[in-house]
C-alpha positions as CSV (number, residue, x, y, z in Angstrom):
1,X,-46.4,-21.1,-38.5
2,X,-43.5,-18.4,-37.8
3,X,-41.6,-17.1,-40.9
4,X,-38.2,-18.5,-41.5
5,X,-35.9,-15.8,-42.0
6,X,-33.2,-15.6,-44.4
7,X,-29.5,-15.2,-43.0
8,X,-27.2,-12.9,-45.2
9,X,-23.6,-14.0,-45.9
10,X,-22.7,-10.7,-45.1
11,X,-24.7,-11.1,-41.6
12,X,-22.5,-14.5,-41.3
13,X,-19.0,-12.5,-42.1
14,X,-19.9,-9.5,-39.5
15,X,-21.4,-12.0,-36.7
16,X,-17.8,-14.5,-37.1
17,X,-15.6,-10.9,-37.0
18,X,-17.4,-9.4,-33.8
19,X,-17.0,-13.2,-32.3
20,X,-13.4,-13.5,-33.0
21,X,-12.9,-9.7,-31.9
22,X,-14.8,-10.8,-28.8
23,X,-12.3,-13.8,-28.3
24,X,-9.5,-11.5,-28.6
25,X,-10.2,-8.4,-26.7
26,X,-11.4,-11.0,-23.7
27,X,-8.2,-13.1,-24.0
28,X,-6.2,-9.3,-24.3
29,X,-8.4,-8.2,-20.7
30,X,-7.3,-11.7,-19.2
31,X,-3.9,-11.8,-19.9
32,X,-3.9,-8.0,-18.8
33,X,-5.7,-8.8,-15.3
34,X,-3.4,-11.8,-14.4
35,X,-0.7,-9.8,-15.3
36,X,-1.7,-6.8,-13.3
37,X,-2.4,-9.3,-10.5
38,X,1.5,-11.0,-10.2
39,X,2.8,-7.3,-10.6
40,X,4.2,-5.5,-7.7
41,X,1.9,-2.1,-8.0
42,X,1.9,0.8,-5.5
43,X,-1.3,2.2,-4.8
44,X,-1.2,4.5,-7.6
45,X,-0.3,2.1,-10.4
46,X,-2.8,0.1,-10.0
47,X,-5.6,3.2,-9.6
48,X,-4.3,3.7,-13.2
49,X,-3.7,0.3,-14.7
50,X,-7.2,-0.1,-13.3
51,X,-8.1,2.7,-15.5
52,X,-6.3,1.5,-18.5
53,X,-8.0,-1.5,-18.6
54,X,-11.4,-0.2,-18.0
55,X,-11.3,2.2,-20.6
56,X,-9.3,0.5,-23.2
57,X,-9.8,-2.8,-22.5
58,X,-13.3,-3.5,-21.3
59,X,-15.1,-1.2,-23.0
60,X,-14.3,-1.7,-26.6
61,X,-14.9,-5.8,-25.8
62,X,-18.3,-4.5,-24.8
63,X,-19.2,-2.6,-27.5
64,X,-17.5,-5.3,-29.9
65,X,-19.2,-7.7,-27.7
66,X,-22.6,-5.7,-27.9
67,X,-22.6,-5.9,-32.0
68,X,-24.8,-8.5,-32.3
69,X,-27.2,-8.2,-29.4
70,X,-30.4,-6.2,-30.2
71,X,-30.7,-4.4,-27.1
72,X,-27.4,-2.7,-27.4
73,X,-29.0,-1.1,-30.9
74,X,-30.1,1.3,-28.4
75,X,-27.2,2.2,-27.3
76,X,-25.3,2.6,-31.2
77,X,-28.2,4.8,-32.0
78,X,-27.5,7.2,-28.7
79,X,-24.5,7.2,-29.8
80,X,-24.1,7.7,-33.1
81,X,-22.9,10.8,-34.6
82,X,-21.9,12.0,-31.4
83,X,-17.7,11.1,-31.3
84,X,-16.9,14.4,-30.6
85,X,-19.2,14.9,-27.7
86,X,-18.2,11.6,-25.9
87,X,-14.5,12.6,-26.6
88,X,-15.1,16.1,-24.5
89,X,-17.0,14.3,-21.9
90,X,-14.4,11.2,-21.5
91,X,-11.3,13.8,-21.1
92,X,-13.8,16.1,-19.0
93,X,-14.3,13.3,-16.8
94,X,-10.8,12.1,-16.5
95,X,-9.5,15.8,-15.7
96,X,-12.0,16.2,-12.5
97,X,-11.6,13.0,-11.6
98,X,-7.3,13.7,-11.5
99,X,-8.2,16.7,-10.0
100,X,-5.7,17.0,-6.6
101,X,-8.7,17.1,-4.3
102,X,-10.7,14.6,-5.7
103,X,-7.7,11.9,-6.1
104,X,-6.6,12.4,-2.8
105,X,-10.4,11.6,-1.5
106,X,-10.8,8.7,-4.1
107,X,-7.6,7.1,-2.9
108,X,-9.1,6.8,1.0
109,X,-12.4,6.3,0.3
110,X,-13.3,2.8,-1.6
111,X,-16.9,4.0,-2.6
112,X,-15.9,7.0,-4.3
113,X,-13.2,5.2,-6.0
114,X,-15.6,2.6,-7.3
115,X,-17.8,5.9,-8.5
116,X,-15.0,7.9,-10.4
117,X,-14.1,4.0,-12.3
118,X,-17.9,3.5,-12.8
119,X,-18.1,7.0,-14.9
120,X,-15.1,6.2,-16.1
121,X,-16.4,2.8,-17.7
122,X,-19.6,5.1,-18.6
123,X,-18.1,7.5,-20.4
124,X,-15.6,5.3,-22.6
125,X,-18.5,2.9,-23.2
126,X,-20.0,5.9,-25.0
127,X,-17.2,6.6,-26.6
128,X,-16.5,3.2,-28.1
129,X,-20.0,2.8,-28.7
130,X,-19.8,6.1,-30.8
131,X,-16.7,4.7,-32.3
């Protein structure tokens, strides 16, 4: 027979906030996509709203997101304690990859594009994470 176990109100009240800060952020990345989507953007603007809404959109959802799931307790443990270092690591990543050379290359070549967003997303999920 498996063990019944007891659920905490306090377990109740966190899972119902992460849920409805869940709803929000992903309603706050939709209306932010569709928006991005109907708006004239130059090539630029949307490399950067791109960035925008990977860093300070998606990412927080994800680690609201990931509150609740027990893999991602991985992750918080990584991360803890360690703001400062994923601060210095998001701003290093986001000065080389604004670097001239690098933006001019990232702006003709798709793959390498889709690499600088990845550590992008990579270093902000740490952040949040650590957050």
């Amino acid at each position: 027979m498996t063990p019944v176990r007891a659920v905490s109100a306090t377990s109740i009240t966190l899972f119902g906030r992460a849920y409805r800060w869940t709803v929000t952020l992903i309603a706050v990345c939709l209306v932010g996509a569709v928006t991005l989507a109907l708006a004239p953007l130059g090539p630029l603007a949307a490399h950067m709203s791109a960035h925008i809404l990977l860093m300070n959109a998606v990412a927080p959802t994800v680690a609201v997101a990931a509150l609740n799931w027990p893999p991602a307790a991985f992750a918080y443990r990584m991360a803890g304690g360690s703001l400062v270092l994923a601060s210095v690591a998001q701003v290093g990543v986001l000065w080389i990859a604004h670097s001239p050379p690098l933006m001019a290359a990232s702006m003709s070549s798709h793959s390498l594009h889709v690499a600088i967003q990845f550590a992008l997303l990579a270093t902000a999920l740490w952040f949040w994470f650590a957050v």
